[in-house]
C-alpha positions in Angstrom: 63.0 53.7 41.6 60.6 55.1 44.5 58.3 56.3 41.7 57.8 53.3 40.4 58.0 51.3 43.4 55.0 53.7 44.7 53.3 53.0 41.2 53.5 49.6 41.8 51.9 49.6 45.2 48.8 51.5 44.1 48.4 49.3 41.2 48.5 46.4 43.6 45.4 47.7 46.3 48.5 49.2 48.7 48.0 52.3 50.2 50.8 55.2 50.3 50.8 57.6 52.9 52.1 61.1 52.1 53.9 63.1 55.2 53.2 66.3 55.6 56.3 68.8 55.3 57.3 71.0 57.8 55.5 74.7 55.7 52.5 72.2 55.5 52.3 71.6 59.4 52.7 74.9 60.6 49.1 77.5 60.4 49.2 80.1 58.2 48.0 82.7 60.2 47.9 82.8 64.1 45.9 79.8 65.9 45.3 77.2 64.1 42.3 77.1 62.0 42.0 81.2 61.5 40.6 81.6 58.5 41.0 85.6 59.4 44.6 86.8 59.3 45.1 89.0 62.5 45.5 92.5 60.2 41.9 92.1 59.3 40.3 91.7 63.0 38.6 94.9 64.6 38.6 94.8 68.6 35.6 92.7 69.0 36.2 89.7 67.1 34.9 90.6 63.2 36.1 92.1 60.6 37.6 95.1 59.7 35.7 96.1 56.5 37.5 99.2 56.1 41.2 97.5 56.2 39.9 94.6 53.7 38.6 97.3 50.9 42.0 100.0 51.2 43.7 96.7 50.7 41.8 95.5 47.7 41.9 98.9 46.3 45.6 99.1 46.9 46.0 95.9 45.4 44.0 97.1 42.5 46.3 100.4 41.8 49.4 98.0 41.7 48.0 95.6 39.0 47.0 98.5 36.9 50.0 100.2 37.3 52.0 97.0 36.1 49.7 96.4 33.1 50.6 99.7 31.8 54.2 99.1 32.9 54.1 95.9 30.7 52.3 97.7 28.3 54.8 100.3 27.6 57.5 97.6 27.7 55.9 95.8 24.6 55.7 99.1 22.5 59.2 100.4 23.4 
């Protein structure tokens, strides 16, 4: 009944207003608008390149190591 009742109201020129849930509200990282997640800031307010690139290269290692996992499962 909403659905259609919202349907209805576009289709007519109305305007629907979605809220925003409470995970939606809150920041994703610190303050709001960080774009740079506080595990990735050196001391003076950049980035730590080093911390980025042992991350992507551990993230790399684990999605190999699961594509052989899932390999192996398929030929067991």
């Amino acid at each position: 009944m909403m659905i259609s009742t919202a349907v209805q109201q576009i289709y007519q020129g109305g305007t629907t207003m979605r809220r925003k849930s409470e995970a939606e509200k809150r920041p994703v990282y610190g303050a709001p608008g960080d774009a740079i997640p506080p595990r990735y800031r050196d001391g003076r307010g950049g980035i730590a390149l080093e911390q980025v690139e042992q991350d992507r290269r551990e993230a790399r290692r684990q999605l190999v190591r699961a594509m052989i996992r899932r390999l192996g499962g398929l030929w067991s």
